[in-house]
Each structure stands twice: as C-alpha cells, then as structure tokens.
N, C-alpha and C positions, 0 to 999 in steps of 0.2 A: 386714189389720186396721188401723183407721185410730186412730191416738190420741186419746186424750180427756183434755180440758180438768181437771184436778186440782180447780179449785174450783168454787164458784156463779159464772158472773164477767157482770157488768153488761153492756148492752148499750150498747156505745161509739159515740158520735155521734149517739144518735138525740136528738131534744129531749124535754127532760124538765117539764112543764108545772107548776106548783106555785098552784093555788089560782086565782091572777090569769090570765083566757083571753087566751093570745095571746103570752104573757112565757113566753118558756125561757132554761132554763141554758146552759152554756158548755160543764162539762163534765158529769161522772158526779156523782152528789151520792148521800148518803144521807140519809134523812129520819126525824128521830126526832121525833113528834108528844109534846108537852107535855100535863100530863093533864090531863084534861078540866073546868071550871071554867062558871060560868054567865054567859050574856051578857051581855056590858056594850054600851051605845050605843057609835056608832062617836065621837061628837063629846064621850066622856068619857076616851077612851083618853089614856093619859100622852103625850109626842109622842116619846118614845123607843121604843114600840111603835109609834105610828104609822112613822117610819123603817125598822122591820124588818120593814115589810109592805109594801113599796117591790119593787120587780121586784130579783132577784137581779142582773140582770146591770150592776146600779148600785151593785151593793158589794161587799165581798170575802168570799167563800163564811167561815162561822164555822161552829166545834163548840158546843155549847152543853152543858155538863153540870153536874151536883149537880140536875137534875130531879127536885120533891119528888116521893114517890109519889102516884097520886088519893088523895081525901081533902079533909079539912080542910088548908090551908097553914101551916105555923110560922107561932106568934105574931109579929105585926109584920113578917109576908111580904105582897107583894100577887099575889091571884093570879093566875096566867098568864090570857091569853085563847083562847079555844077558838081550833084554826086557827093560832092562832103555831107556828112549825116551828124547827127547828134544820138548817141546811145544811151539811155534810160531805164534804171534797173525797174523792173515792177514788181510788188509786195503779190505774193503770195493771195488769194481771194479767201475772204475772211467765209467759214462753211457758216459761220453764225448769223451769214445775212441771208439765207438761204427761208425759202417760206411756200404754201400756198396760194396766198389771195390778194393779189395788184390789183392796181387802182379799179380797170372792170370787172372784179369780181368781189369787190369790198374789203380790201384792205386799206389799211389806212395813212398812205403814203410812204413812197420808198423811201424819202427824206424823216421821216416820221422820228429818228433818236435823234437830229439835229439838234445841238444845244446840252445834249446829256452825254456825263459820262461813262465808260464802261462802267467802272466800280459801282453807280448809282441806278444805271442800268439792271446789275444783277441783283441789288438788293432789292428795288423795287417790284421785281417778276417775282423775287423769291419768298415775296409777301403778299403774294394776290389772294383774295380770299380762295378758297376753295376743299370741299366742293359748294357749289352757290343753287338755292332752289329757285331762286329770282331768274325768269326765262331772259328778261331784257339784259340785266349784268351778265349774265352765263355769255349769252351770244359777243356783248360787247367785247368781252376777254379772249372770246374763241378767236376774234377778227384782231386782237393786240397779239397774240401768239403767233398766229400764222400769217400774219404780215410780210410780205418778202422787202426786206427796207436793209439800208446801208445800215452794217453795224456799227455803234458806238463807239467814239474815239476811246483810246486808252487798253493798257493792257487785261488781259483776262489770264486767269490760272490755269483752264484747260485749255487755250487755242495753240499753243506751243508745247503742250505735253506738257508743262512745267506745274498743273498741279490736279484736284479733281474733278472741277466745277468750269462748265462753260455758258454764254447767256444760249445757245443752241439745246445744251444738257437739261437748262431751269424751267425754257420751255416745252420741252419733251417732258419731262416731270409732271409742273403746273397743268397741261394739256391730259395728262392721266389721271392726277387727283382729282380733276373736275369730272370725269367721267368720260372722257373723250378718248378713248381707247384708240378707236381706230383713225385718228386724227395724230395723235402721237405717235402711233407708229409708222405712218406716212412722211411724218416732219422728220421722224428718226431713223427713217431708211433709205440710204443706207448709209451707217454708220462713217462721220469724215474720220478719216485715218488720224488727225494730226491732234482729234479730242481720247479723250479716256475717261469721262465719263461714265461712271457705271451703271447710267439709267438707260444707255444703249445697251449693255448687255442683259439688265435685271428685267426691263420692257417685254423684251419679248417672252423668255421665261414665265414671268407674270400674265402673260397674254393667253398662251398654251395651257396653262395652269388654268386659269379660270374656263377654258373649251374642253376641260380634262381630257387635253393631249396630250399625254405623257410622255408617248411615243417621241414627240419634238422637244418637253421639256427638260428629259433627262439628259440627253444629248448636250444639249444648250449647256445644262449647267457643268455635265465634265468637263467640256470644253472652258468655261469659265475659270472653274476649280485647278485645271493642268497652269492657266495662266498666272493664277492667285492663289496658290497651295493654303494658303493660312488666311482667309479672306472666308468669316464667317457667315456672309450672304449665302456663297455657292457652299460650303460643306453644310448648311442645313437643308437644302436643295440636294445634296449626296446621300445624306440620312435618310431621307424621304423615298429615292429613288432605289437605293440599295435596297433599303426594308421592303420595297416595293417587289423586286425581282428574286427577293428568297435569298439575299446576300446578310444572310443576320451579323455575320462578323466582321464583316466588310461596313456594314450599318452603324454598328459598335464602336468601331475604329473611330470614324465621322464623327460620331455623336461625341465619344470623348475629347478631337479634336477642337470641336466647336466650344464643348465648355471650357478649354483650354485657352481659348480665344476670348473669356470674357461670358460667353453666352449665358445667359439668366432667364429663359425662360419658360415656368412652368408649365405652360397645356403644352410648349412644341416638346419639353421633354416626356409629359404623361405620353403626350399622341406619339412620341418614339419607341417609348417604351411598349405600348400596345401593339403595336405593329411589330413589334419584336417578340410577342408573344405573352405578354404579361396581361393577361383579360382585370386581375386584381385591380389595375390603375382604372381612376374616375378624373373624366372632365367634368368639373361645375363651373367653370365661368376662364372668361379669356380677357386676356391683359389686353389684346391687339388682336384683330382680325386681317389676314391679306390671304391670297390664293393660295398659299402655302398651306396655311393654317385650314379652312378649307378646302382642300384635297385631302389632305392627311380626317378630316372628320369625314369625307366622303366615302375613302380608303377603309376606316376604323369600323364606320357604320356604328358612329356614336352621335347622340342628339348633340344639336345645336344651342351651346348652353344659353341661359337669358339674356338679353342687353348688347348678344353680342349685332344684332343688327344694327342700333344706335349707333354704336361705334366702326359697321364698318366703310371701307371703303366704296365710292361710287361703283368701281369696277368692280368688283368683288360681290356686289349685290343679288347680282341677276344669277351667279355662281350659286350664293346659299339660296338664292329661291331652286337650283334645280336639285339639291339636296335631296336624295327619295327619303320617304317617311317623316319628311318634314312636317308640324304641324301647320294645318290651312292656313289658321291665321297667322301663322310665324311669316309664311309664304307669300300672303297677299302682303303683309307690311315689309315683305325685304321689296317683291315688285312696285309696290308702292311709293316705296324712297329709292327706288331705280329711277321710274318715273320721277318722279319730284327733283331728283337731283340731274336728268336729262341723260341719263345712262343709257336706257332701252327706249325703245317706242311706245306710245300710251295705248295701243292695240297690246301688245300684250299682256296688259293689266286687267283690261277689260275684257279678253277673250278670259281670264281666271275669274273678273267677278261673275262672269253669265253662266260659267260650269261651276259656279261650287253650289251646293245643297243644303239649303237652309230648311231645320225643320218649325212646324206648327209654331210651338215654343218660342224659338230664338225670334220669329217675326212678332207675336207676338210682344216680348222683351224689347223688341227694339224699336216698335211705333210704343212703347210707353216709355220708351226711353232709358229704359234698363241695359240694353247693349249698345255701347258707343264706339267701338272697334272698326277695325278691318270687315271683320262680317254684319256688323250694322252698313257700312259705308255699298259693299254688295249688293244687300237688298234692296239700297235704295236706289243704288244702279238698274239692278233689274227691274222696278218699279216704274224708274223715268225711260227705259227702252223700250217700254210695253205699246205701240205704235197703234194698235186699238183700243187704247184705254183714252177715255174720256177726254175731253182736254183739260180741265177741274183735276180730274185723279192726277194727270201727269205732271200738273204746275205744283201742284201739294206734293209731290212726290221732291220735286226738283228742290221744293223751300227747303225739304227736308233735307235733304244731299247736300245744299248749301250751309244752312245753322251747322250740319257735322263737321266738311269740310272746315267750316270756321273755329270751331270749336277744338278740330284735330290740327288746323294749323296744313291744310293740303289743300290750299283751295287752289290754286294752279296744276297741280299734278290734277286733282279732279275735273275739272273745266277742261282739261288735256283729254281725260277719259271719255267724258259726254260729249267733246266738240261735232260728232256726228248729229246726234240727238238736240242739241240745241240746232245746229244749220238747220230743221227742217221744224223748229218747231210754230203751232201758230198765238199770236197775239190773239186767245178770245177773250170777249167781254165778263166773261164768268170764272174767268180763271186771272184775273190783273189786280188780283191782290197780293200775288207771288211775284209779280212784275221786280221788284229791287231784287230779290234772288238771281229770277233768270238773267237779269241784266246781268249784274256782277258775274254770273257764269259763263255769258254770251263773251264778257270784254275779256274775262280772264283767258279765255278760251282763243280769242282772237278773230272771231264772229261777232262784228260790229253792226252788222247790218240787222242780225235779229235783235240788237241789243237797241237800236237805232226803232225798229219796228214796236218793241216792247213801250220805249218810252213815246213814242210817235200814238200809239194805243191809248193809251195813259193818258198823253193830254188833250187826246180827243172826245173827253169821259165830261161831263157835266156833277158828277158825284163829289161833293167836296173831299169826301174820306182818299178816293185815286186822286185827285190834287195834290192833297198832302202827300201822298207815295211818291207823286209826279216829281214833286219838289226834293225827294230825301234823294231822287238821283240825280239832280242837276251836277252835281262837280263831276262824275262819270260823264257825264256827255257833252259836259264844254271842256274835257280834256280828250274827247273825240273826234268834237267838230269846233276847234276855238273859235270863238266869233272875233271882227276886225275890231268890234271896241267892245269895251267892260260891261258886263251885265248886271248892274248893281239891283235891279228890283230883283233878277232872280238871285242874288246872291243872300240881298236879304232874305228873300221868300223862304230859301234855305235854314237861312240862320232861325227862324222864324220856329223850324223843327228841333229846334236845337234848344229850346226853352225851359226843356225839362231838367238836363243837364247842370250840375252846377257850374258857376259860372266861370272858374277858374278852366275847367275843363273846354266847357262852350269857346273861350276866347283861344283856346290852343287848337283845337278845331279849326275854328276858323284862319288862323294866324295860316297853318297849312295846307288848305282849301288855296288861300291866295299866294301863297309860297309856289304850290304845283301848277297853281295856274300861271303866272310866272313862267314858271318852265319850260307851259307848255304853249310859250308864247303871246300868252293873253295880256292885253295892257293894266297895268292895275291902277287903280289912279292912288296920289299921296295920300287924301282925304279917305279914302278905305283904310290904307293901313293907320292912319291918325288915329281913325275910332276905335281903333282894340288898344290902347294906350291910355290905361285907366287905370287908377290905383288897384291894389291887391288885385290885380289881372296877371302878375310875373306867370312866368313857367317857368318850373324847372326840368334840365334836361341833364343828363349826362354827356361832357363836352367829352368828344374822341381826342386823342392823345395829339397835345399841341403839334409836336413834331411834325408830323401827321399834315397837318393841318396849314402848318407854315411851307413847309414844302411843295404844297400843292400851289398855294398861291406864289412862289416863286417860279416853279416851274411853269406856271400857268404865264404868268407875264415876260418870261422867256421864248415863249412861244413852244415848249418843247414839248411838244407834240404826244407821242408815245408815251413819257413821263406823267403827263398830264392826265391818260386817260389810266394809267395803273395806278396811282396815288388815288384818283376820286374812283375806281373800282376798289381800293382797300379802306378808303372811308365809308362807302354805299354798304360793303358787305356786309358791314355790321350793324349799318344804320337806318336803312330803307325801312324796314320795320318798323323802327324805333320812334317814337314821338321827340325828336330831335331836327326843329325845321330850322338850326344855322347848318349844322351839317349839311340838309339837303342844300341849303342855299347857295352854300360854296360850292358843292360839287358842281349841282347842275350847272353856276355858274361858270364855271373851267370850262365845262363840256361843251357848253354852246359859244364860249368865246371859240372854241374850233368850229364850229360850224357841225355841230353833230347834231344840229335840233331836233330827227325824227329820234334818236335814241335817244334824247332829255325826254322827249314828250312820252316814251313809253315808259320808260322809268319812273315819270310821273304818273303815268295812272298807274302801274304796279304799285309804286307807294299809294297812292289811294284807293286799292282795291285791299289791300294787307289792312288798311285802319276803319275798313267798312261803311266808307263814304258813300 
C-alpha cells in the first residue's frame, strides 16, 4: 500500500503563468481574484495599479485582504480593476502529514494533532510503548501512526534538514519496533528528500537483513557508508558485507574504523572476528539482538546464545526462528513472541506446533505437569486439533492449553493459534466443565459467538456446580453484550464466587469488574460503588508517573485528539495488566471522551481476560 499525501498539495516547480504571456513565478502562489467591477481604459488606471500589473517576478509576492464583497464598493472606495489579483506565497507541504488511513479506512481524523505542538508531538510518539502483546493497543497505535492528518504546529529538527529526528522519521521507527515491518516501510517510501532521518536508510537495510538478502543489503549500506564515511551504523553493515565477500582486509579496515568511532561491542566483534577466520572466538551471550547480529550468526553458523530471544526485536524474531539448527524449542518461543507481539501470522506458529515430534516421555511429562514449555504448549495444540477425538477429550485438552497459556503469560498469541479449532467447536453437556477456559479462549481469540454458545450452554444446565461456572463468566459476557441497565443480581451472584478470596483482594476485583464495565459502557449505579467503601478494604497500586498522567487529562480537555490517544496508549502499556484500576480509569476515560467506545470496550475485555475474570 503506498502512502498518500494528507492534503490538496500544489504542484512544485511547474511555472505558474498569471495573465501576462510569457511571465512566470518563482514559486507556488495562490491566487485570490478581486471582485468583479467594470472596465476602466488602460491609460486611466491610477499608477499604483499600473505597478501591480508588472510581471511578478519584479516584486515581492503580497497577500492582499479586506476584499469588498461584489457589489457596489464602500462610499469613497475606488473600485478594484477586473483582472487585478492578489499573489500568495505557499509553504512548502509538510511530508510529515503524509499517511495510510483517512477517515474511511480508520484513521483518526485529519485534524487529529489540532491543539498540539510539534515539540509535544514528537515526544509523545517517541514514547509509545512498544513492542505491545495487547492486540486492541497494538491496532490502536497502528491507526495513530498511519493517520494521514495535518501536521503539528511548530518547527521540527528534520523537516528542514536542520537536524536528525522528524515526527515522519518517529513514526517509521515506532511502526518497526512494534513489528510492523511492512507498514513502515510503505509510510517510508519513498524517502521526502527535505528529512535525513536515518531510519529511512537503516529500514530498509534492516528489512533485507532479516529476508537474508544480502544481495540488496550490502548495496544499501555502501551506499549509506559513501554518504557517512564515519557513521558507525553503515561501517558495521561494511564489516559484515566485506567479511562476507572474502574481502578480510578490506573487513579489517571497517572493523577498526568502527571501533575508532566509539564502537563497544562484544558478540558484533567475536561474530567479526570469526568470519574473519578466528574459529578460537566464542559467542555466549548477546548485549542486543537486531538483523545485523543475526545474519552474522546465521553466516557463522554459531548457536543462538540464551536470553537472546527475550530481548529481541519484534522484527528480528521470525529471522532467528529461520536460524537452521536452531533448537525446537528455541524455535517455537522466538515464533511464539512473533505471534504474541503481531509480527508474523498465527498460522505459522501452528503449522510448527502440528510438525514437531513429541516422544512417549515428554507427553507423558507434560499431562503430569512436568514440561511447561513451548513443547508442552504443542502437545496440547495438537490434542485440541484432534477433530475426532471425543468432545470430553478436546474441552480437557483445551483447559489444558488455557491454565498453560495463563501460566506462560500467551494467552492471546494462543487463542490466535486455535482460533480455527474454537470457531467449530461444540457446546456438549459432558464437556461444560471446561466451559470458563473455552470461553476465555473463544473471546481472546475474537470468536464471540462460540464463547456466546458456551455460556448460552451453561445456563441452560439445572446443575448447581455449571451455575457456579455460569456465574465465574459473567464480567466476560456483559463486556460482550452490555446490557441497557446494571445487572446487579448478576453482579453480586458473581461476587458470590469470589468468597473464598481474601477480602482485601475480593474488593479489588470487584472495584475493576465495575471500572471495565464502565468502559464498556454499562451504567453502574453510585450505590454499587458505595459498597466496596469499607474500612481495611484500600488497595494498593502502583500509581504511573504523574507527569504522565496530568498530561493526559489536559490534553484530554483540549480536545487534542491524537495526543490524547498516545499519552493513554503509554499509560495502558504498562498498565493493562496491572491491578491498577485509576489508571484504567483515566485512560479509558480520555478515550471515550473521543468517541472511540468500540476500542475502550476491547481494551476492556483484554484487561479482563489478562486478570482471569
């Protein structure tokens, strides 16, 4: 998809002819014609209009305004001449307003940075979380990025060449660290001449690198490196390339200019050195992972040392899962946090759990709970795909998949995996004791209707013990289907399961039960929140950074748009999880003062599906 231009914007450089043949402008003008009045001889004109029917490019472009309306002209006016114009210099089309997705296609108004500044602008983008495993914030961000909307008042450091950083550059960036590869490069192609940003040239580099095209990436980087001779980015991109081609001395060079530049670090010097012919050097562990860094281990055909998938990049993930002789489970957890973090597609995660080989043993190990891993998470994959296994086996299988999921902290990347295998699954009577599993995997998943069927099942049961189940999923399904007024008997009936709990925890439960519901536009009445207002009932939470916090509510009652939804995506990213319901409050509050209520309401149940409501 190729970006498109945010405004009407002129056509730069052509010559713009004005009346007189032969006489053009300099640059862009607008032209506001004066109204219309009856001819006078040329040899009657005052000589001050004759002067401003001179060729433009003999005086300096002017605005002309308080134009009477046609008509008669104010007493003791003289009226204009037909033909007289007003010349209007026009700025330059800022490339920062530049985007994918207007109003029909979900972006979030072209007016959208109204009321904010540049400066507050670029800080704000350049603190969005990311990368985010949260599907509803992920998307929200992706629609703040690729917004095509008037740019921000105020000057910026790269839209004039005059420094490194543009809000064009921050989102091309942001857009790559979340995982959104091929979205950044669309937003960043092709590169506006007037920024220098250097995530227009590292992007694509980085992009090549991880499709191990070397062929386009080393290209890329001479050319970078001819522009920046001493610009440690591209000479470690030279080292890499050289060594690559049998250029050792050529390698050499590079390599010691890069440490000359500052350069410190250890695997990209082990991994130079090896490729330079030193088998002696060991990688055990990596500071930072980026496409660089794997290529050069792919090159080496050295393992992938520990930890290094934690730490790495969205992008970069799906690169070390194609690593050959990678271990399985190395494998499945880098596609795994591909998946989770919206890199790659959840088919092919699952096309790796249904081919990997689990023996006797490891199933064994892992229905008794002994393997909690990647190849636990497999088996139980393959267990819930099994389409002629019983409907008992498959719901048992699925609780299974679920507790792990929860347990591993994947339970949306998971629900991503099975969302096949739940659309088709049935509600039977002998398996709806798995019922709060499948559900929660049904809503994570985005399959509402089975999740809708599940509880529809449930409370068609006469069985007290599926009552009680009926009840543990109520906040799921009145943030599904809000009702027009408060459901206090089920709210209590809810609470009702909630007894076991101490009671400090019970009241914070609930406090956020009625928080999401809130959100997700349910009325709550005063007298609900009254009664959690009991002594030794406080919670404590960890309050996010005031700043933070106060910002949002000012830009929230600015009306400022765009502002409003990056400040409560950098409060959410940290907090959605969190047992922290003033955060939720304020955010979601900002968010539906814009009118965004389906994304509050998703975000609501994401928060309630992360605290296993």
């Amino acid at each position: 998809m190729r970006r498109l231009a945010a405004l009407s914007i002129p056509l730069l450089g052509l010559p713009l002819f004005l009346g007189v043949a032969g006489i053009a402008l300099a640059q862009p003008v607008r032209l506001t014609p004066t109204a219309p009045a009856p001819t006078a001889p040329a040899q009657s004109q005052p000589q001050d209009e004759q002067k401003q029917e001179q060729p433009a490019a003999q005086q300096a472009p002017v605005q002309q305004t308080n134009v009477p309306p046609a008509g008669n002209p104010p007493a003791g006016a003289t009226a204009p001449k037909t033909g007289v114009v007003a010349v209007e210099t026009l700025n330059a089309p800022d490339p920062s307003s530049v985007g994918m997705l207007g109003d029909d296609n979900g972006g979030l108004g072209i007016k959208m940075w109204a009321g904010t500044s540049r400066t507050q602008a670029e800080r704000v983008i350049s603190l969005l979380p990311a990368p985010i495993a949260s599907p509803a914030l992920r998307q929200l961000q992706r629609r703040l990025l690729l917004t095509t909307a008037e740019a921000p008042a105020g000057q910026s450091g790269g839209i004039l060449g005059n420094g490194e950083q543009s809000l064009l550059g921050l989102r091309v960036r942001q857009l790559y660290r979340l995982g959104l590869s091929s979205e950044a490069a669309d937003l960043g192609t092709p590169k506006p001449q007037a920024l220098r940003d250097r995530v227009f040239t590292q992007l694509p580099i980085n992009l090549a690198l991880q499709k191990h095209d070397f062929a386009t990436a080393c290209p890329l980087g001479a050319r970078a490196l001819a522009e920046e001779p001493s610009e440690a980015a591209w000479l470690r991109v030279a080292v890499f390339c050289r060594f690559k081609n049998g250029e050792a001395a050529s390698g050499e060079l590079a390599l010691s200019l890069w440490r000359d530049q500052g350069g410190e670090d250890t695997a990209f010097q082990a991994l130079a050195a090896i490729m330079g012919g030193d088998n002696r050097v060991k990688v055990e562990k990596l500071a930072h992972v980026d496409p660089l860094i794997v290529a050069m281990l792919r090159e080496t055909k050295r393992p992938l040392p520990p930890g290094s998938i934690e730490i790495a990049p969205a992008g970069t993930l799906a690169a070390i899962a194609d690593l050959p002789d990678l271990d399985p489970e190395m494998r499945l957890n880098a596609l795994g946090q591909a998946v989770a973090l919206g890199a790659i597609p959840p088919q092919r995660l699952a096309s790796a759990y249904a081919q990997l080989e689990i023996t006797e043993a490891q199933r064994a190990d892992i229905l008794a709970g002994k393997l909690k891993g990647a190849r636990a998470a497999a088996f139980l994959f393959q267990q819930a795909r099994q389409l002629n296994a019983p409907g008992p086996q498959r719901a048992e299988a699925l609780k299974r998949v679920y507790d792990l999921a929860a347990a591993r902290g994947t339970l949306f990347m998971t629900a991503a995996v099975l969302r096949d295998t739940l659309r088709d699954l049935p509600a039977e009577p002998e398996s709806l004791s798995a019922a709060p599993a499948v559900i929660r995997l049904a809503l994570a998943a985005g399959e509402t209707g089975t999740a809708r069927l599940w509880r529809n099942s449930l409370m068609s049961q006469t069985d007290p013990a599926l009552a009680a189940i009926a009840a543990q999923t109520w906040p799921l399904l009145v943030l599904v289907e809000p009702p027009a007024a408060w459901p206090e008997a089920q709210f209590q009936g809810w609470s009702e399961t909630l007894k076991a709990l101490p009671p400090q925890r019970k009241a914070a439960l609930q406090a956020m039960v009625l928080i999401l519901a809130e959100a997700g536009g349910v009325p709550v009445p005063a007298e609900t929140w009254q009664m959690l207002i009991q002594p030794g009932l406080e919670t404590s939470s960890s309050n996010p950074p005031v700043a933070y916090w106060r910002n949002l509510l000012r830009a929230s009652e600015a009306n400022a748009r765009a502002e409003t939804v990056a400040l409560a995506l950098i409060l959410l990213g940290d907090n959605l999880a969190k047992d922290d319901p003033a955060t939720l409050a304020t955010a979601f509050g900002a968010l539906k003062r814009l009118k965004l209520d389906t994304e509050v309401r998703a975000l609501a149940l994401e928060a309630a599906l992360l605290r296993g409501l």
